[in-house]
VEXDREN-2710 file (C-alpha; in Angstrom, 1 decimal):
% VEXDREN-2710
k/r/px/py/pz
1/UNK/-112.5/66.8/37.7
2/UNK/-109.9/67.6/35.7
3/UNK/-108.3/70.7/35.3
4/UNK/-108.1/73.5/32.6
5/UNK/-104.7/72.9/30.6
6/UNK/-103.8/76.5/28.7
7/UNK/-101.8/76.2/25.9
8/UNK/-98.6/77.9/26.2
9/UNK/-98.7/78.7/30.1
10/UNK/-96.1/78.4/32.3
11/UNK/-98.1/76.6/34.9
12/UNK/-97.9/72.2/35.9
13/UNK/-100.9/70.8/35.1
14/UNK/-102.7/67.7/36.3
15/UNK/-100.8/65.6/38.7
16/UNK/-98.5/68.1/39.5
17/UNK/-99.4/68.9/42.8
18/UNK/-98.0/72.0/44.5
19/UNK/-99.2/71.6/47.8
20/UNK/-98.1/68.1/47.6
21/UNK/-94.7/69.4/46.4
22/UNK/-94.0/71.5/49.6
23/UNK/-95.2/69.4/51.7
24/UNK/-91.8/69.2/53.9
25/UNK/-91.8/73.1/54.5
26/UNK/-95.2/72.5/56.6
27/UNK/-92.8/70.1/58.5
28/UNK/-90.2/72.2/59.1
29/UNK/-88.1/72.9/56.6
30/UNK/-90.0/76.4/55.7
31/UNK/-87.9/78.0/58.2
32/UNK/-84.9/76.5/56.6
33/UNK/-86.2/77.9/53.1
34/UNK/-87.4/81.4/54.2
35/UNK/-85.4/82.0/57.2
36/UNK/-81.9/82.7/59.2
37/UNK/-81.2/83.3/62.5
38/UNK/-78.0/85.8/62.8
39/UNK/-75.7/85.2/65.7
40/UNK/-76.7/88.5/67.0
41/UNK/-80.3/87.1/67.7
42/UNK/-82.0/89.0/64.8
43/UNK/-84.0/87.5/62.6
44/UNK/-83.5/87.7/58.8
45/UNK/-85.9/87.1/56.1
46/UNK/-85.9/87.0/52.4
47/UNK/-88.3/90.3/51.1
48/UNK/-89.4/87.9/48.5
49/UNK/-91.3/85.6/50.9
50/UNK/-93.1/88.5/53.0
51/UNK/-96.2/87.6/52.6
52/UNK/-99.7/88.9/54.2
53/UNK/-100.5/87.8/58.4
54/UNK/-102.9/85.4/57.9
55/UNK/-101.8/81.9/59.6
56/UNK/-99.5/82.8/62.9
57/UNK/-96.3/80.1/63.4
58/UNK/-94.2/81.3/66.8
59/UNK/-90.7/80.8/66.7
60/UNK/-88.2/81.5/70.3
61/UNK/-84.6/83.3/69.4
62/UNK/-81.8/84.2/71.5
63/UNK/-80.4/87.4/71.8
64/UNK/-77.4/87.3/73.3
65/UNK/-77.9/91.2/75.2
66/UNK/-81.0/90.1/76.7
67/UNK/-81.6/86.8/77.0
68/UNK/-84.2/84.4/75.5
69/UNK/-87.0/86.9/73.6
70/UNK/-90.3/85.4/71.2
71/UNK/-90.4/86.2/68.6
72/UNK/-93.6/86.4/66.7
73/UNK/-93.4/85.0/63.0
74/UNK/-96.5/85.7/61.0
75/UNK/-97.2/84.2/57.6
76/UNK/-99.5/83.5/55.3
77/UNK/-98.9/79.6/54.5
78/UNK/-101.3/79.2/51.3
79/UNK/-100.2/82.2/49.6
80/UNK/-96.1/81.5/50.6
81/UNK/-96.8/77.8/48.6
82/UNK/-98.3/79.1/45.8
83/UNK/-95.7/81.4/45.2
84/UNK/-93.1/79.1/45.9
85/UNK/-94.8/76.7/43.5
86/UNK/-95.2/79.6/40.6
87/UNK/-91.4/80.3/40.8
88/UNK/-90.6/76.2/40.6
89/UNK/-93.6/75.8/37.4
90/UNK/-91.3/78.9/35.5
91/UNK/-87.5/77.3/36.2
92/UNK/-88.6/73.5/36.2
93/UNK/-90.3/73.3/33.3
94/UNK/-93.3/70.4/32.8
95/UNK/-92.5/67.4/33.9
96/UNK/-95.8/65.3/34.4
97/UNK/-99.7/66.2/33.0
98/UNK/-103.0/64.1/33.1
99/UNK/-105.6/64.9/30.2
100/UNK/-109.0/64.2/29.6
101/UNK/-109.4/62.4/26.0
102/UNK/-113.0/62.4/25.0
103/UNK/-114.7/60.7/22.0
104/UNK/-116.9/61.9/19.4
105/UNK/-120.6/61.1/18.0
106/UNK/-121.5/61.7/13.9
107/UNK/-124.7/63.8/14.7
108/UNK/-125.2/62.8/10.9
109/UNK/-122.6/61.3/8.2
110/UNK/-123.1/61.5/4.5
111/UNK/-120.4/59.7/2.2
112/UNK/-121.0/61.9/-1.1
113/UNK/-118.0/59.8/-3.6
114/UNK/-115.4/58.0/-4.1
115/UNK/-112.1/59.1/-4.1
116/UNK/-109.5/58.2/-6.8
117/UNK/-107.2/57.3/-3.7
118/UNK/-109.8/54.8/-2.4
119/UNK/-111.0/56.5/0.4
120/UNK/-114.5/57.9/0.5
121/UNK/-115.5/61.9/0.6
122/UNK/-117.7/62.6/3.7
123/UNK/-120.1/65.0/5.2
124/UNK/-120.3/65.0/8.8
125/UNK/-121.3/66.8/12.2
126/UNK/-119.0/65.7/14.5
127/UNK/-119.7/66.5/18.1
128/UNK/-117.7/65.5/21.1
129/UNK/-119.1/64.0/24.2
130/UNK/-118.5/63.8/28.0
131/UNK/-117.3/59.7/27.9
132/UNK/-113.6/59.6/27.3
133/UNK/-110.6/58.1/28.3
134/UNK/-107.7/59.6/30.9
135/UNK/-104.3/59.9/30.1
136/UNK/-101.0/60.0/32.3
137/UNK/-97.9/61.7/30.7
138/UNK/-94.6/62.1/31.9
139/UNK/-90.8/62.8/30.5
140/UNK/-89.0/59.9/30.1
141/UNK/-85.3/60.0/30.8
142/UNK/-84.6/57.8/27.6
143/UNK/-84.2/59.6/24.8
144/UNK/-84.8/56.7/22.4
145/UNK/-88.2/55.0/23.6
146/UNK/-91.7/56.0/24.5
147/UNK/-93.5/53.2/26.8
148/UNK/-97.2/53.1/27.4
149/UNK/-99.5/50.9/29.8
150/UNK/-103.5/50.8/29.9
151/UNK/-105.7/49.1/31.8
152/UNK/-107.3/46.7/28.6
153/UNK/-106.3/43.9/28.1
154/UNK/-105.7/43.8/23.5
155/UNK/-104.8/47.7/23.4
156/UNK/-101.2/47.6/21.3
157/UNK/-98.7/49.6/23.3
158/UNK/-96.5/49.6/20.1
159/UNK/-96.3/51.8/17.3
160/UNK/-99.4/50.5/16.2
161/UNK/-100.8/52.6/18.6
162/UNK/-102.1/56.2/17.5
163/UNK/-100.6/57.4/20.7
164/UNK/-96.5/56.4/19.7
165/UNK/-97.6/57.2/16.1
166/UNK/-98.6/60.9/17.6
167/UNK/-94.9/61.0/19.0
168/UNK/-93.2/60.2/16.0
169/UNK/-95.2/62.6/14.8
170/UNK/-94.6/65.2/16.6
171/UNK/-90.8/64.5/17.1
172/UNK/-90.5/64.4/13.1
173/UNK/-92.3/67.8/12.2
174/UNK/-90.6/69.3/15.6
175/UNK/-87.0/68.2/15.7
176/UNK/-87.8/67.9/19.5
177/UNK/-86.5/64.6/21.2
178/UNK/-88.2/63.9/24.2
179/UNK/-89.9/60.3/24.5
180/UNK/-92.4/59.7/27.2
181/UNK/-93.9/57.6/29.7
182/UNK/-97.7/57.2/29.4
183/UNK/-100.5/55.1/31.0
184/UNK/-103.8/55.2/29.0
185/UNK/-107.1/54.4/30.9
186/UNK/-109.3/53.5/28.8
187/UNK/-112.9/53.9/29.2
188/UNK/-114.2/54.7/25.4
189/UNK/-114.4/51.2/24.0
190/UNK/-112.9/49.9/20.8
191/UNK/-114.4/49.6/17.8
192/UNK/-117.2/51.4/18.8
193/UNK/-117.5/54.4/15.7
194/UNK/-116.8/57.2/18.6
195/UNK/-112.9/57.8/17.5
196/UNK/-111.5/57.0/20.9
197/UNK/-107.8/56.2/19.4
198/UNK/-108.1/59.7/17.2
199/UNK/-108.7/61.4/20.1
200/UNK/-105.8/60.0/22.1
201/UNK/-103.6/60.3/19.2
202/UNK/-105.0/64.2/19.2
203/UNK/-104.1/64.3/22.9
204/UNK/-101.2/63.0/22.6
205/UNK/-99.7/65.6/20.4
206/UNK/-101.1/68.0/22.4
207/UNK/-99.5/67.4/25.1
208/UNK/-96.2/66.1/23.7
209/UNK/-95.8/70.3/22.4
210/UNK/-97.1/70.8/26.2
211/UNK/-94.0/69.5/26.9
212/UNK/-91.9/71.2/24.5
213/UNK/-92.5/74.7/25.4
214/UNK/-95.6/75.2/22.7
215/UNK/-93.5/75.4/19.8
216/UNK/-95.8/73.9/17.3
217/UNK/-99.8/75.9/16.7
218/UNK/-102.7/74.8/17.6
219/UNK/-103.4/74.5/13.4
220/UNK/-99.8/73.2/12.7
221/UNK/-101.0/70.0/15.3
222/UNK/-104.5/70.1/13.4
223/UNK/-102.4/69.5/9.9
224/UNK/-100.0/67.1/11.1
225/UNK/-101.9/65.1/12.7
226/UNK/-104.0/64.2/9.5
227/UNK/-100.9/62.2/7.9
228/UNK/-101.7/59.6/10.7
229/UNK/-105.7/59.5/10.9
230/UNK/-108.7/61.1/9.3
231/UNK/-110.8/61.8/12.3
232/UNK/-107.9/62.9/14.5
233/UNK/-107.8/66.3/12.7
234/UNK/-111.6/67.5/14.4
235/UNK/-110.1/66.9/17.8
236/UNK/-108.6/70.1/17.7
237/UNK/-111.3/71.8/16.6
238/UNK/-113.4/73.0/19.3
239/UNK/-115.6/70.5/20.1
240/UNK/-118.5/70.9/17.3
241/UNK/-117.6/70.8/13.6
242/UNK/-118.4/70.2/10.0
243/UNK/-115.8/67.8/8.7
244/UNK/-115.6/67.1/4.8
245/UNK/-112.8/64.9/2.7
246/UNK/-112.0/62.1/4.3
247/UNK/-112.9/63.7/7.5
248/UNK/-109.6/65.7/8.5
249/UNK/-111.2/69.4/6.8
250/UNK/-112.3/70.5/9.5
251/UNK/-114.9/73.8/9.7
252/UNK/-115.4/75.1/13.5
253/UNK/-119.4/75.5/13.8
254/UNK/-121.2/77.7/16.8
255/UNK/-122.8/75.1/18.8
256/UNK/-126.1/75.0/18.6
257/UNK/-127.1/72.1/20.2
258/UNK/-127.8/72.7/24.5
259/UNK/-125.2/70.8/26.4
260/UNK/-127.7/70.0/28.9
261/UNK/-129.0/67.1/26.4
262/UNK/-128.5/63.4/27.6
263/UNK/-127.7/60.7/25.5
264/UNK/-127.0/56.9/26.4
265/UNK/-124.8/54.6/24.0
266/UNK/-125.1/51.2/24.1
267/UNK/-122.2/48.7/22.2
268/UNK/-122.7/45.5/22.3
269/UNK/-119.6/42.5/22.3
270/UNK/-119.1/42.8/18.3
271/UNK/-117.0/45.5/16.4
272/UNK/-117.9/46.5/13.3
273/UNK/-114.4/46.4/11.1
274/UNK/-113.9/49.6/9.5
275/UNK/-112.6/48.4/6.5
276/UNK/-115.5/46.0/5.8
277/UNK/-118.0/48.3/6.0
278/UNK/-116.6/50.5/3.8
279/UNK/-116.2/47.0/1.6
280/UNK/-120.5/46.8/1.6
281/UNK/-120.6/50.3/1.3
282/UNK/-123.0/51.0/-1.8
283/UNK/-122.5/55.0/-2.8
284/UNK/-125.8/54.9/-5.5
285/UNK/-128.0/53.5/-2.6
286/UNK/-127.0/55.9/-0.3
287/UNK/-128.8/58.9/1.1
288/UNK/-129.8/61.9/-1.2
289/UNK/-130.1/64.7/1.2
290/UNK/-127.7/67.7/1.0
291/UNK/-125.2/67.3/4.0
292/UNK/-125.7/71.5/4.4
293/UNK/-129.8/70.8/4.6
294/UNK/-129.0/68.7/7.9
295/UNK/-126.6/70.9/9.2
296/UNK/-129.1/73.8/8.4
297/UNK/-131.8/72.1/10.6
298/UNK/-129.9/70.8/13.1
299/UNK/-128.8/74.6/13.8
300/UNK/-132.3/75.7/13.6
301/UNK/-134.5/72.9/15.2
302/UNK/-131.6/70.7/17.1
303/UNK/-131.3/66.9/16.9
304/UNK/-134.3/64.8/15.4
305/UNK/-134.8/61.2/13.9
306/UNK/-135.0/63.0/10.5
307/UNK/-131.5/64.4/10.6
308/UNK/-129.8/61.7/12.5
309/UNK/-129.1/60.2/8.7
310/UNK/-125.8/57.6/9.1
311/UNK/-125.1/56.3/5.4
312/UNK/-122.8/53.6/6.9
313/UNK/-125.5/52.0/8.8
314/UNK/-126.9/49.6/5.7
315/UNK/-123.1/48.2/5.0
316/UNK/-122.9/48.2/8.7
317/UNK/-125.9/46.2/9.5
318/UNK/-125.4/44.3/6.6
319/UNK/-121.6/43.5/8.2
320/UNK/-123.4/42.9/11.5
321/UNK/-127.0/42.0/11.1
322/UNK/-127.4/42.0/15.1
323/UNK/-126.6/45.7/15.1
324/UNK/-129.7/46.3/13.4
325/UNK/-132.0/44.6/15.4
326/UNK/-130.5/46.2/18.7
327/UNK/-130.9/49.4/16.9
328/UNK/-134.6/48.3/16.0
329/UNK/-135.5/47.6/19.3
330/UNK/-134.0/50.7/21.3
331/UNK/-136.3/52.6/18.7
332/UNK/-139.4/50.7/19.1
333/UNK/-139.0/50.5/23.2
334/UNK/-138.1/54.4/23.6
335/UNK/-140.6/55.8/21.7
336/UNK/-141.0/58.8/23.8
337/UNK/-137.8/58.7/25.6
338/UNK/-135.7/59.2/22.8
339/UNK/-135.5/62.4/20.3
340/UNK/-133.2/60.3/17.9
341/UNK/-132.0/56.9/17.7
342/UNK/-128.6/56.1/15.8
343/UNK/-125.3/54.9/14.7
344/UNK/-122.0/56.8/15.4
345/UNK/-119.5/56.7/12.8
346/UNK/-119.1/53.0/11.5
347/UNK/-120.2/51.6/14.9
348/UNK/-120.8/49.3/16.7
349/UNK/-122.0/51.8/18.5
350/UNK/-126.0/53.1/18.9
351/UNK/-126.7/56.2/20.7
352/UNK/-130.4/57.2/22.4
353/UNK/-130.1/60.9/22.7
354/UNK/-132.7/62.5/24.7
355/UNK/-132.3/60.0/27.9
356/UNK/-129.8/58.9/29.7
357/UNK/-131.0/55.5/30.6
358/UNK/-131.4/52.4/28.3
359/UNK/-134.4/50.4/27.6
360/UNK/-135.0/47.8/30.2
361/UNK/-134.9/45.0/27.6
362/UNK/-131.1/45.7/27.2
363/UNK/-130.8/44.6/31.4
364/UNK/-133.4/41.6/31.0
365/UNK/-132.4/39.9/28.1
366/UNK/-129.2/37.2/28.0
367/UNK/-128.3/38.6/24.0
368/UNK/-127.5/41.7/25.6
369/UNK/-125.5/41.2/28.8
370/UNK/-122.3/41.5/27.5
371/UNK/-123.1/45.2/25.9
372/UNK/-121.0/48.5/26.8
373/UNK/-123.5/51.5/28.6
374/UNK/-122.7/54.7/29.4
375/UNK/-124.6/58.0/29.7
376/UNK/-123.1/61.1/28.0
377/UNK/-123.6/64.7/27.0
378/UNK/-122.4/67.2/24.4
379/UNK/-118.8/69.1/25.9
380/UNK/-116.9/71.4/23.8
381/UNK/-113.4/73.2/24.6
382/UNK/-112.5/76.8/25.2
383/UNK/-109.8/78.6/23.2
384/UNK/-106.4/77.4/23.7
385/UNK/-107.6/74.7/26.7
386/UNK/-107.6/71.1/26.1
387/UNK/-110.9/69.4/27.0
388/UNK/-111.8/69.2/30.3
389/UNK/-114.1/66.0/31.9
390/UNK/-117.1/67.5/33.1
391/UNK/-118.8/66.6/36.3
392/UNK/-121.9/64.5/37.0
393/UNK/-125.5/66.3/36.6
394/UNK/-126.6/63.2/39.3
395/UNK/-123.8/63.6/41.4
396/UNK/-120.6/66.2/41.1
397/UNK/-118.3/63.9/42.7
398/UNK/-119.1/61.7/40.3
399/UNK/-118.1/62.0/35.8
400/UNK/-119.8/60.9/33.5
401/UNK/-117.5/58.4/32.4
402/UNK/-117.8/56.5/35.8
403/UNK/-121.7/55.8/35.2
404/UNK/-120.0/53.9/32.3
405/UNK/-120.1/49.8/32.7
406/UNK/-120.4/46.4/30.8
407/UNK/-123.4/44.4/31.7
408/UNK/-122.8/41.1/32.9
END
């Protein structure tokens, strides 16, 4: 489980492992670190490192008066390495951090217009959930090139990635030049409507002013980071938010919906293109229903099929007829199992909430072995922490996002 990553501590985070980091003074050199032997047979010890008599390590000194004397040296091992590690996080700075980088459902999504810049005005709850992706940062020593690596096959590792355009970013508003190295594990896949790239871009900027001593607010990120993504903005809010414009106005909302409520999303092979649906997209034929009426009952009664309203699943389906019929099907065969069945964002992705487990037709049938699955739940963020990857209900060694898998 990932840890709790403060913003604007002084502490390393993620990989930076303190016990790992003074490992050699179990071997030997702590004496060489805390301790001197005077040629008068004394021993002398730095105040600082006095610590409470909890582990007992003997030592044998020799006085030259009396001859060979013990000497009993008492310390308290744990407490001497955290210390040690506390003084080393405040003069050493950061220098590597792994974050969690979770995607997002649209609990509803109403397009209300057409912009006169092309894009479309929205209304949508955004919620994030427990499947996300892990990211490995570290300083680079070059101060003229990031470089990233993931584990898929297609990701761009360029600057068409959100991740570099998050640096840029950052290093253009900030003045700051450090670059980074960065290995993306990706479990959220693409394509899918659940704003995996936004919230690696989101991530990314977050921990790029990690790095550079919190200069920049957590509403200074927010803002910024819209110039490169419309959904990237709600990342920083925490965790459950009404999001109007194009998506990146972003109004933090108490969430009301229980945490303990599972959800399973199933993708299959096909991506729905972004910009074609949009293209199908018919504004007149969309859905009447006031955006604030849904967010109204959804705080008063939670999620149902009634509110679940997607207005980008007609150009959607229309894009990829398939998608319909999948999202038929997982309606018709969990009546009972499911409290709402629906699309997230402009798919391909079609969530189950209220059960964790698909239908069996999506294991039985040969259309549907090639489909993404993964269980879920709703997460949200504490104040100035980034989002931390919950564990397992099933099994707490186990996170959510490892229940994740592509039928074959």
């Amino acid at each position: 489980m990932a840890s709790s990553h403060s913003l604007c501590s002084h502490q390393l985070y993620g990989s930076y492992n303190r016990k790992s980091q003074f490992n050699y003074l179990k071997k030997g050199g702590f004496y060489h670190q805390s301790s001197s032997f005077k040629s008068n047979g004394s021993w002398s010890f730095h105040k600082k490192y006095q610590l409470s008599r909890t582990h007992l390590i003997k030592a044998t000194a020799a006085d030259s008066k009396t001859g060979k004397k013990q000497v009993e040296v008492v310390y308290d091992l744990e407490d001497k390495f955290n210390k040690l590690a506390d003084e080393v996080d405040r003069e050493a700075g950061l220098s590597r951090l792994t974050l969690f980088s979770p995607c997002k459902i649209n609990v509803f999504l109403r397009i209300t217009g057409k912009r006169a810049d092309g894009y479309h005005d929205l209304a949508s709850l955004f919620h994030v959930i427990s499947l996300g992706d892990k990211i490995k940062f570290s300083l680079s020593p070059s101060k003229s090139n990031d470089r990233l690596t993931t584990n898929v096959p297609g990701v761009p590792l360029d600057e068409r990635n959100l991740i570099i355009k998050a640096f840029n970013l950052f290093r253009k508003k900030t003045g700051v030049d450090n670059h980074f190295w960065v290995h993306l594990d990706k479990k959220v896949p693409t394509g899918a409507g659940l704003g995996g790239g936004s919230s690696n871009a989101a991530t990314a900027l977050w921990a790029a002013n990690q790095f550079s001593g919190c200069i920049a607010t957590e509403k200074e990120l927010q803002e910024w980071s819209s110039e490169i993504g419309s959904d990237i903005p709600f990342f920083f809010s925490h965790g459950a938010a009404y999001c109007t414009g194009r998506g990146e106005v972003v109004e933090d909302i108490t969430p009301t919906i229980p945490f303990d409520i599972p959800m399973v999303l199933i993708k299959p092979q096909e991506a729905c293109p972004t910009a074609e649906v949009y293209k199908c997209l018919r504004v007149d034929q969309s859905s009447k229903i006031d955006p604030l009426t849904l967010l109204d009952k959804v705080s008063k009664n939670g999620i149902s099929q009634d509110v679940c309203v997607n207005d980008l699943e007609p150009p959607a389906f229309e894009v990829l007829p398939s998608l319909k019929r999948l999202k038929q099907r997982i309606a018709a065969a969990g009546r009972g199992q499911y409290d709402a069945v629906f699309m997230s964002g402009s798919g391909s992705t079609i969530v189950g909430v209220g059960s964790p487990d698909p239908p069996q037709f999506i294991y039985d049938d040969d259309e549907y072995k090639d489909v993404f699955i993964s269980e879920a739940s709703f997460i949200t963020r504490s104040a100035n922490q980034w989002y931390t990857e919950p564990l397992s209900t099933s099994d707490a060694s186990t996170s959510p996002t490892e229940s994740s898998q592509f039928i074959e």
